[in-house]
C-alpha positions as CSV (number, residue, x, y, z in Angstrom):
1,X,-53.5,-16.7,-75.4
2,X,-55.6,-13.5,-75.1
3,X,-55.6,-11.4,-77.9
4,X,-54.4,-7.9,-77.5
5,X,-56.9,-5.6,-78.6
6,X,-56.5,-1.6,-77.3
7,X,-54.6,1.0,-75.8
8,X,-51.7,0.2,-73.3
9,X,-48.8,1.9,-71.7
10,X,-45.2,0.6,-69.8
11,X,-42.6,2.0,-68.2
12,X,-39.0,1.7,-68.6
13,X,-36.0,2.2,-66.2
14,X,-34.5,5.7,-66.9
15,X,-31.2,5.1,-68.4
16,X,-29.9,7.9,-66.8
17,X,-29.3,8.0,-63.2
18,X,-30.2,10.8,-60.5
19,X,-26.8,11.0,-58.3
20,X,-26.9,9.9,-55.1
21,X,-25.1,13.5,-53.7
22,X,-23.0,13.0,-50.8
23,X,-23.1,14.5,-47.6
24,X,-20.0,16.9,-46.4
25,X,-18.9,18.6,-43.5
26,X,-20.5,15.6,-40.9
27,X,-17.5,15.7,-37.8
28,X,-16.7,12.3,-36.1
29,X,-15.5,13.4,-32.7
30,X,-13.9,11.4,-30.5
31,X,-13.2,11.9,-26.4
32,X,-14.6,12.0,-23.4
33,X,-18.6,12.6,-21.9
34,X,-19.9,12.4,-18.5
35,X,-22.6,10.1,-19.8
36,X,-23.0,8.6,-16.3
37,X,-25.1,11.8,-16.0
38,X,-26.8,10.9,-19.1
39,X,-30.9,10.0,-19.9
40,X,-29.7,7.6,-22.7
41,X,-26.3,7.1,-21.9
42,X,-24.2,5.9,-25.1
43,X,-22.2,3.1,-24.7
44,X,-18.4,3.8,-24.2
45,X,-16.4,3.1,-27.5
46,X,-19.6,3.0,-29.7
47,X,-20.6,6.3,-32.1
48,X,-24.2,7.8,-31.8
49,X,-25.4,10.0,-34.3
50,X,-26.7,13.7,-32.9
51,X,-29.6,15.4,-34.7
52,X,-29.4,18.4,-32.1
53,X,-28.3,19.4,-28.4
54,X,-31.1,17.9,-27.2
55,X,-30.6,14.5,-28.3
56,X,-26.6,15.0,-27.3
57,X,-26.9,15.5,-24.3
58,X,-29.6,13.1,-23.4
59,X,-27.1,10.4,-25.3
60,X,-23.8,11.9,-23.2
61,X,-24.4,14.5,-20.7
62,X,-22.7,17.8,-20.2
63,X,-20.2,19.7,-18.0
64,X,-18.8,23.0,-18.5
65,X,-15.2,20.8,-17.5
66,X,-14.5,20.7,-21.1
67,X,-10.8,19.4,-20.2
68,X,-12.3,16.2,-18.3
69,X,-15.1,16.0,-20.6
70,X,-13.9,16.9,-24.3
71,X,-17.1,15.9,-26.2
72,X,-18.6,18.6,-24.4
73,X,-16.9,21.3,-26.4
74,X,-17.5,20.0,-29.6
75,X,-20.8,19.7,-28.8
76,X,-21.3,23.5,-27.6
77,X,-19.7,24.6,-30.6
78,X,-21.6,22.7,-33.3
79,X,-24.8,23.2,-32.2
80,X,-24.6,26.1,-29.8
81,X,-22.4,28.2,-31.9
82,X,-22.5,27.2,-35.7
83,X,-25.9,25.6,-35.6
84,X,-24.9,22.7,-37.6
85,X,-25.9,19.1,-37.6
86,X,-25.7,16.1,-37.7
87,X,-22.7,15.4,-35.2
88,X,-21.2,11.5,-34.9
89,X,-19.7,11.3,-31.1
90,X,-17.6,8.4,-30.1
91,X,-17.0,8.1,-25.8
92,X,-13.8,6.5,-24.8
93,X,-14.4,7.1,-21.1
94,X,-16.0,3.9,-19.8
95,X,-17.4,5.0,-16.1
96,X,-17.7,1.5,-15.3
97,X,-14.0,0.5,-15.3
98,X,-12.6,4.2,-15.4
99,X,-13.0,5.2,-11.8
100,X,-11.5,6.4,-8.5
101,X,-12.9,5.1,-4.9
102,X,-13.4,8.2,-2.9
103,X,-13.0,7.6,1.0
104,X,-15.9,7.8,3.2
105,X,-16.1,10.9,5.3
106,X,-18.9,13.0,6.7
107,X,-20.6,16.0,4.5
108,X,-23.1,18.6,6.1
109,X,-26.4,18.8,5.0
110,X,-27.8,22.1,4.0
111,X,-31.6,22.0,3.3
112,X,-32.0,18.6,3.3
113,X,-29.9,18.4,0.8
114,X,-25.7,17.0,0.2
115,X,-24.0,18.4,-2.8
116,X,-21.8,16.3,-5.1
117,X,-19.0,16.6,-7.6
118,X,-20.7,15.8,-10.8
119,X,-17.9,12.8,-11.8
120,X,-19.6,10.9,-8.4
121,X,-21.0,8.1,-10.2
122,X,-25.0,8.1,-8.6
123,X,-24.8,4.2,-8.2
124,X,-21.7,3.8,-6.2
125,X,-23.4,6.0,-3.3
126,X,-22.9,4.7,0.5
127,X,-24.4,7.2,3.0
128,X,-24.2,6.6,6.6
129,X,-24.9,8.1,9.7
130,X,-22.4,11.1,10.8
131,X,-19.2,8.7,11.6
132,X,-19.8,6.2,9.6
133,X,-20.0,3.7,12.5
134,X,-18.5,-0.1,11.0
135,X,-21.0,-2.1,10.9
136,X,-24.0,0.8,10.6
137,X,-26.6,0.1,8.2
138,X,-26.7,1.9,5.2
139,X,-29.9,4.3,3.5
140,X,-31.5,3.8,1.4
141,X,-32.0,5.2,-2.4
142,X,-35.8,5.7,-2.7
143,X,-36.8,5.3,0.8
144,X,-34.5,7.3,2.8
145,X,-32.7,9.5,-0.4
146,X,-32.8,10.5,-3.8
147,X,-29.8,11.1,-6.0
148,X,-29.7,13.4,-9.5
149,X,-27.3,15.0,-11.4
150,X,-28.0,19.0,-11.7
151,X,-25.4,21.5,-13.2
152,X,-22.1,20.5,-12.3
153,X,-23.2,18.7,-8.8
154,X,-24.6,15.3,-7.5
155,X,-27.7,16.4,-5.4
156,X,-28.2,14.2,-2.9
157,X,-31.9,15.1,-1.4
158,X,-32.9,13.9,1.9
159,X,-36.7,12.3,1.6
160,X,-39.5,13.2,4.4
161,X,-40.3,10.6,6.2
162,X,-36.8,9.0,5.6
163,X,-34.9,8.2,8.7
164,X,-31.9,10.7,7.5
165,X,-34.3,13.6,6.7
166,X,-33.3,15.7,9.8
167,X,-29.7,14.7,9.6
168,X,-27.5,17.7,10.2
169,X,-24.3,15.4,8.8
170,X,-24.2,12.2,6.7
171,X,-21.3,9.8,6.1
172,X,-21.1,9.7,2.6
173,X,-18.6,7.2,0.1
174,X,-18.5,7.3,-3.5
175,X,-16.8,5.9,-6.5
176,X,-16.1,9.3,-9.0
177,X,-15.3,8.6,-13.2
178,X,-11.8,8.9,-13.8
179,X,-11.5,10.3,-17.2
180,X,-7.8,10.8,-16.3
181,X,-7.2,6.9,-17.0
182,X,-8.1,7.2,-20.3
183,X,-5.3,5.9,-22.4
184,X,-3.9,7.0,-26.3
185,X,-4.9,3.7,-27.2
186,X,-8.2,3.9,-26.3
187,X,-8.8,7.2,-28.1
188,X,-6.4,5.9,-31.3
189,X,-9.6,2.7,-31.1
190,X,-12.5,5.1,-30.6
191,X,-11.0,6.9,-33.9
192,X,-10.6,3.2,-35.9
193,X,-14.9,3.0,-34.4
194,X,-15.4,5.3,-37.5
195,X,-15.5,2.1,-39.6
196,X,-19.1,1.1,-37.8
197,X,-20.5,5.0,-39.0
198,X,-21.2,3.4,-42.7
199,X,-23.4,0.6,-41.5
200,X,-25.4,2.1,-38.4
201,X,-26.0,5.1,-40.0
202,X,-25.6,5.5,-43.4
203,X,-23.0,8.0,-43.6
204,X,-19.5,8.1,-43.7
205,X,-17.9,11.3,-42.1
206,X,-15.8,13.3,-43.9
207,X,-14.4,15.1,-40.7
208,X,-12.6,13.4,-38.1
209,X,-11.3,15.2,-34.6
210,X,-10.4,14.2,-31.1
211,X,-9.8,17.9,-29.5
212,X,-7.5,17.2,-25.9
213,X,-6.1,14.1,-27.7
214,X,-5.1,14.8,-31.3
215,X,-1.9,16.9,-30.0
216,X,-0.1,13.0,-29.3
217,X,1.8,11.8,-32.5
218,X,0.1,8.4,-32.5
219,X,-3.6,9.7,-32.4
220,X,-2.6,11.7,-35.2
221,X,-0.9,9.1,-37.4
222,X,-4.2,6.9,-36.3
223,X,-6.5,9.8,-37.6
224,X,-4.4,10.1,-40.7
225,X,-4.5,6.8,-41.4
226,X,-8.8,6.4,-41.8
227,X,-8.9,9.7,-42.8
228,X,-7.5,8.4,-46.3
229,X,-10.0,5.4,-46.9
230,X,-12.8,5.2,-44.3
231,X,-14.7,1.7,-45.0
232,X,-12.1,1.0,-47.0
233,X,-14.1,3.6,-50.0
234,X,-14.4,7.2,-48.7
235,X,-11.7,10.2,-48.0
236,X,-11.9,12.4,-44.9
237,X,-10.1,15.1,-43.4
238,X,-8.4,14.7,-39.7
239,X,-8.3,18.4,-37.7
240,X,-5.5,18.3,-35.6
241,X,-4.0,20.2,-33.1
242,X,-0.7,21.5,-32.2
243,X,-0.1,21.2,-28.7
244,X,0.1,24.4,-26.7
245,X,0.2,23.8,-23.5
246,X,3.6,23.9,-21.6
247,X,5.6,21.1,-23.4
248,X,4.5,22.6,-27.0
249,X,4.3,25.4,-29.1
250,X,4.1,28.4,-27.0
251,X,4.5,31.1,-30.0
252,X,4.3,30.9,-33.5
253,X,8.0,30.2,-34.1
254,X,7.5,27.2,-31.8
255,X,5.0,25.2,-34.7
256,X,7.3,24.6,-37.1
257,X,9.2,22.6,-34.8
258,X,6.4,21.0,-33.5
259,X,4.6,19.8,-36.0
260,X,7.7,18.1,-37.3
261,X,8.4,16.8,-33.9
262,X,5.0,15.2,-34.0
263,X,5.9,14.3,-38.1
264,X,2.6,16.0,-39.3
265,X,3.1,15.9,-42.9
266,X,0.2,14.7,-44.7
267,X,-2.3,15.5,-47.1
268,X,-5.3,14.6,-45.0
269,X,-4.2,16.3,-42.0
270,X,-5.5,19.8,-41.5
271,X,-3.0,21.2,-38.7
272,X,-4.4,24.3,-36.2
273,X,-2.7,26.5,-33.8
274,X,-3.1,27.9,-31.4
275,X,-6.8,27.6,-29.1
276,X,-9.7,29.7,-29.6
277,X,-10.8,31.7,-26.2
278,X,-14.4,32.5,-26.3
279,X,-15.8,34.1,-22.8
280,X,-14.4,32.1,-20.1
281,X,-14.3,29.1,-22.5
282,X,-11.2,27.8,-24.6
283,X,-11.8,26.0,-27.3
284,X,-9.4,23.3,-29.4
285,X,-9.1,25.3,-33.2
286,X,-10.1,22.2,-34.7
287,X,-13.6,21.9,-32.7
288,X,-14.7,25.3,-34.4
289,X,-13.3,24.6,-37.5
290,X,-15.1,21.4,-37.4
291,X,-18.4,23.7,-37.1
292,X,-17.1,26.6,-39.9
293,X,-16.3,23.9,-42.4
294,X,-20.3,22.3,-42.0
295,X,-21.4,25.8,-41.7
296,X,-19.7,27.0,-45.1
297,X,-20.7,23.7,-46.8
298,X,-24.0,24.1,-45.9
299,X,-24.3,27.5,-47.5
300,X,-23.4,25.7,-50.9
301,X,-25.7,23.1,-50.8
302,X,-23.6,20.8,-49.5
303,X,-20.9,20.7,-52.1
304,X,-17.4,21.3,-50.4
305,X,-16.0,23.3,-52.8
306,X,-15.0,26.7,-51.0
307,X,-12.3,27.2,-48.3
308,X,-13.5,27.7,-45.0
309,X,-10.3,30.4,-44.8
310,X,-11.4,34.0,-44.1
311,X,-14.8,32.8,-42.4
312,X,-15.6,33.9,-39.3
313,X,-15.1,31.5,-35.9
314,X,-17.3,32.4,-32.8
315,X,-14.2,33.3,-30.8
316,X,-13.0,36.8,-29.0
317,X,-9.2,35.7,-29.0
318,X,-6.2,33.4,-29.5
319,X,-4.7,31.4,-26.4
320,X,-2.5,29.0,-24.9
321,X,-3.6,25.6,-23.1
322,X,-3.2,27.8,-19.9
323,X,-5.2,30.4,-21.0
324,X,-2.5,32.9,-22.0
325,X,-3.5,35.1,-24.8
326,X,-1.8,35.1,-27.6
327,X,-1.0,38.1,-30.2
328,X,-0.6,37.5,-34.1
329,X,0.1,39.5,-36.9
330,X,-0.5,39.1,-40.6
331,X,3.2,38.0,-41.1
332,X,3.4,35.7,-38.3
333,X,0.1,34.0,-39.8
334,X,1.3,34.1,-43.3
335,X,4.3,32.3,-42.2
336,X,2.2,29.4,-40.0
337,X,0.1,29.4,-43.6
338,X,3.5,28.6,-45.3
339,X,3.8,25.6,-43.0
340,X,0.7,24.0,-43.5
341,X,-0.8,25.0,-40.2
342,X,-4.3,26.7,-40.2
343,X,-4.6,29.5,-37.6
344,X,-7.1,32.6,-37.0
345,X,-6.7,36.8,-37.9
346,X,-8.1,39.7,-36.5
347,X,-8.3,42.5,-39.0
348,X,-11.2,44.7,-37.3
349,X,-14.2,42.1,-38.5
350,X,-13.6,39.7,-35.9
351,X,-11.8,36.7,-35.5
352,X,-11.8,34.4,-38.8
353,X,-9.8,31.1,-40.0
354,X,-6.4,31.9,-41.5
355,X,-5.4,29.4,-44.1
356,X,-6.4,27.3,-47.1
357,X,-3.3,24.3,-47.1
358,X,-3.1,20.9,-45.8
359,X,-0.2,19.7,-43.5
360,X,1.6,18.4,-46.3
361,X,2.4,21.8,-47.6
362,X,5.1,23.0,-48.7
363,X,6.5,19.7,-49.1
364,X,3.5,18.3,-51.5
365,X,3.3,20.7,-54.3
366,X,0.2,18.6,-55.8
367,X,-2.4,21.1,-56.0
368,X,-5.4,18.4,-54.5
369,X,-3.8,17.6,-52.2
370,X,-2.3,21.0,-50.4
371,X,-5.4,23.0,-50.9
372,X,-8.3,22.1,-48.3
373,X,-11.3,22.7,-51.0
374,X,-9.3,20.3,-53.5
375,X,-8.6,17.7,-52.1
376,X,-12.5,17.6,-50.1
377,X,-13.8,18.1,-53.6
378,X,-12.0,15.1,-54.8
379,X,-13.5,13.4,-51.7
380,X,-16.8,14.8,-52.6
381,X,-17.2,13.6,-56.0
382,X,-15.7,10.2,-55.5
383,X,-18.1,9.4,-52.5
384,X,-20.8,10.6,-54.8
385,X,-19.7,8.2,-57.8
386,X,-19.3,5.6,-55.5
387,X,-22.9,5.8,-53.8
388,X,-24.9,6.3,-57.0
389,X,-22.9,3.2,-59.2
390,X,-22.9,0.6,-55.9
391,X,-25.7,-0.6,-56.7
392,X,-24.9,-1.6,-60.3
393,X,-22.5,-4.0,-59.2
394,X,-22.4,-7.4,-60.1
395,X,-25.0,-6.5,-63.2
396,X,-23.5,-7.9,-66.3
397,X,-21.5,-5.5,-68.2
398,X,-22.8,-5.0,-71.4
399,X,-21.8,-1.6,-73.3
400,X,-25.4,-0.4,-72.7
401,X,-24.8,-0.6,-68.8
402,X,-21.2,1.1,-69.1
403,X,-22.6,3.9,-71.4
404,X,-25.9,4.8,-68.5
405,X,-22.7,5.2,-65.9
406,X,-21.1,7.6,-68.4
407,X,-23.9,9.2,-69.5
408,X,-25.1,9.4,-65.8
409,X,-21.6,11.1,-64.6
410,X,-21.2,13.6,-67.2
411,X,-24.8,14.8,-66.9
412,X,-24.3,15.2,-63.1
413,X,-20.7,16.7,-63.8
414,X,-21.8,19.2,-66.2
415,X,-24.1,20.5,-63.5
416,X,-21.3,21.0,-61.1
417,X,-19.6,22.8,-63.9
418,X,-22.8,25.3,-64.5
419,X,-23.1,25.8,-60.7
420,X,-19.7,27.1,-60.3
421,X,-18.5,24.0,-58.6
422,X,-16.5,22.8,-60.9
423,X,-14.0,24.7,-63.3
424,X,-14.4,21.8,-65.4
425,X,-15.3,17.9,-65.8
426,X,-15.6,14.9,-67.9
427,X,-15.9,10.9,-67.6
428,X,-14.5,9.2,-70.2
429,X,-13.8,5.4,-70.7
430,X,-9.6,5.4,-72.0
431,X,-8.8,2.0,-74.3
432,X,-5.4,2.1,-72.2
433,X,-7.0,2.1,-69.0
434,X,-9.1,-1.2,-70.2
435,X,-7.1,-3.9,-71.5
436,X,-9.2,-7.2,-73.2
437,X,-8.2,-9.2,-69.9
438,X,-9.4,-6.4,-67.8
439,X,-12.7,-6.7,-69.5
440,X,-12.9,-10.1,-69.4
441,X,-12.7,-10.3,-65.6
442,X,-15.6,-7.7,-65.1
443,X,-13.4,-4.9,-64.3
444,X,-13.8,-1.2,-66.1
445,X,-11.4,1.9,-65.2
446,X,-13.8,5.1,-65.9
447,X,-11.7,8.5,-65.7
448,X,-13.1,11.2,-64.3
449,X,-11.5,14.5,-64.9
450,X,-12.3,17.8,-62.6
451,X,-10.9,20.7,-61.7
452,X,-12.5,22.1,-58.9
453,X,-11.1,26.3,-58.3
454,X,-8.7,26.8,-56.3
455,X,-9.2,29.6,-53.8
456,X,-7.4,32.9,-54.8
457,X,-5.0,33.2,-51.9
458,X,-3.7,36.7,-52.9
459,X,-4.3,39.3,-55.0
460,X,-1.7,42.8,-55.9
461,X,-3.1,46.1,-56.9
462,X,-0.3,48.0,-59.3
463,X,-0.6,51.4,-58.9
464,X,1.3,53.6,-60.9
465,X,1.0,57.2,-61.3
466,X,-0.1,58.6,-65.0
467,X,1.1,62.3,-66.1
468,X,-1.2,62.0,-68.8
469,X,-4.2,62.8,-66.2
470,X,-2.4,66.2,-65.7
471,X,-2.1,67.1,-68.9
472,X,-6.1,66.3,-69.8
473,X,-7.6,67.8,-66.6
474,X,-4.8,71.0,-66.7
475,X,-3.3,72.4,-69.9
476,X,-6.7,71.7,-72.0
């Protein structure tokens, strides 16, 4: 064996660990996309991660016929109008096996040119001569025509040289996507998809919505249901709507009654009424609070710890499914807020969100879980803990190893407490919490205590008049 003889140096595993922070405010949206019309058309049922408009729409296509095409309006709204990202999309409209024969009949040709709806799927395309004589040949794509999608239209373009090209009328047959045949189970299994987010991408969504679809009871419950563990580890929060259209909640007195008839009750429901009305377009309140909750997370860093309550939306009024407008005062919101329904006030700064309580208020009087910044923060913190200590699994537990988890956790704690994030915080290992046999098996219980604040939801001014003012400024 050599012998050592000089100056050396090693290093040694820091035996405290850097937290692996977790991401908030990232939606999981599920509905409907013309991605027929797409460049890279997602596969129906599957979630694609979004980075920007650009990449949405290449992955789903776009129409301004946000009620055929729901992803459409989330996808205006959180990168159009809040400028947030990244955006998980799930498509339940499969083209393929959704869709409606149209008959053939005979179209005039203006410049060389046949327009389209845009839900005419561009491979089902027969065109014939004017008449649509049986037995005529058919054109041909490439030789005789081209097809693209452009706006809201199917362009069909007549070619030069083509034998159509001086056609003054064409026989045309198509087969057009039937978003209508989408089903509630369908969307309630493009919400279950969320599972698959963990592994393809790396994140688990904290925000789930399905605007057009979240109104039915059972896509609710569904939402509700992997809102409270996603992969089985992770908390989220599931923006629903209250119906408004005809068979719902046409005023505020309506919601009550409504939300009970569609038993939304629970803590990791976040209940909106009524729509948002922006221009000519109507949006589903949760799709911009979707893009507010990201947008005020971002602002913090990322930690979820402020209510998105009294932030502006991008919206010029409130309004029914039908477009109605709808008036609100402070009461009438203040009494939706003492339902546990989230809705929007106009006091002369614009339009902002009205409320700071989960649908399980009043009934739930736990604090985490009535208040929105709560119970995300308890989210928050536990996705962190469990992203950071994962990988320490399966090492053998030796008091060194449980004391670099505590260690680790209080250190990143106390930070949360210095930022403002946290009221207060502590991990501690409790002898009652870890019995011998416990310990044994490879199994520790580590208590974390926080109190994230809870957002001050009113404040009273006492004025009272003082003589004593008259006496100073007068008799002296």
């Amino acid at each position: 064996m050599a012998e050592v003889h000089g100056v050396s140096a090693r290093q040694q595993a820091t035996s405290v660990l850097t937290p692996a922070v977790a991401e908030s405010g990232i939606p999981f949206a599920v509905g409907t996309a013309p991605v027929h019309t797409a460049e890279n058309p997602a596969a129906a049922g599957v979630p694609a991660l979004c980075t920007s408009w650009d990449e949405a729409v290449a992955k789903f296509g776009y129409s301004d016929d946000w009620q055929r095409y729901t992803l459409c309006e989330v996808m205006y709204s959180h990168f159009k109008l809040f400028g947030c990202q990244p955006l998980i999309l799930c498509n339940v409209l499969d083209a393929v096996k959704m869709q409606q024969d149209v008959a053939a009949a005979d179209m005039p040709v203006s410049k060389h040119q046949i327009t389209l709806p845009l839900a005419a799927l561009k491979d089902s395309l027969t065109i014939k001569e004017a008449g649509g004589a049986e037995g005529a040949a058919a054109y041909q794509p490439g030789q005789d025509y081209e097809a693209y999608y452009s706006g809201e239209n199917l362009i069909i373009e007549l070619l030069e040289g083509g034998a159509c090209y001086a056609a003054e009328n064409l026989n045309v047959a198509y087969a057009k996507a039937a978003p209508e045949q989408v089903t509630t189970a369908q969307v309630a299994a493009g919400v279950e998809s969320v599972e698959y987010c963990l592994s393809s991408f790396g994140i688990a969504p904290d925000l789930l919505l399905a605007p057009g679809y979240s109104q039915d009871s059972v896509v609710a419950a569904v939402m509700a249901a992997k809102a409270a563990a996603i992969g089985g580890l992770f908390g989220a929060k599931a923006l629903i709507d209250i119906d408004c259209g005809a068979e719902g909640a046409q005023s505020y007195a309506d919601v009550l009654t409504a939300k009970n008839k569609a038993n939304l009750a629970d803590e990791r429901q976040i209940i909106c009424w009524p729509m948002l009305r922006l221009g000519d377009y109507l949006f589903h309140q949760s799709t911009q609070l979707a893009g507010l909750i990201a947008q005020v997370d971002g602002g913090n860093g990322g930690c979820p710890y402020e209510s998105p309550s009294n932030k502006n939306y991008q919206c010029d009024g409130l309004a029914l499914a039908d477009g109605a407008e709808v008036r609100i005062t402070l009461a009438q919101a203040n009494i939706l807020n003492g339902q546990g329904v989230v809705t929007a006030l106009n006091r002369g700064g614009g339009w902002q969100c009205w409320g700071d309580w989960t649908a399980c208020y009043p009934a739930n009087r736990d604090v985490k879980d009535y208040f929105i910044p709560l119970g995300r923060m308890f989210d928050w913190v536990g996705k962190t803990l469990i992203n950071t200590f994962w990988h320490k699994l399966d090492q053998p537990m030796t008091r060194r190893l449980v004391d670099t988890i505590l260690d680790s956790c209080n250190i990143w704690l106390a930070g949360l407490v210095g930022s403002g994030y946290l009221l207060g915080a502590r991990a501690e290992m409790l002898e009652a919490e870890n019995p011998l046999t416990s310990l044994m098996a490879g199994r520790i219980t580590l208590h974390i205590y926080i109190t994230p604040p809870s957002p001050m939801v009113s404040a009273e001014f006492l004025l009272e008049y003082d003589a004593s003012y008259v006496s100073a400024a007068l008799q002296g």
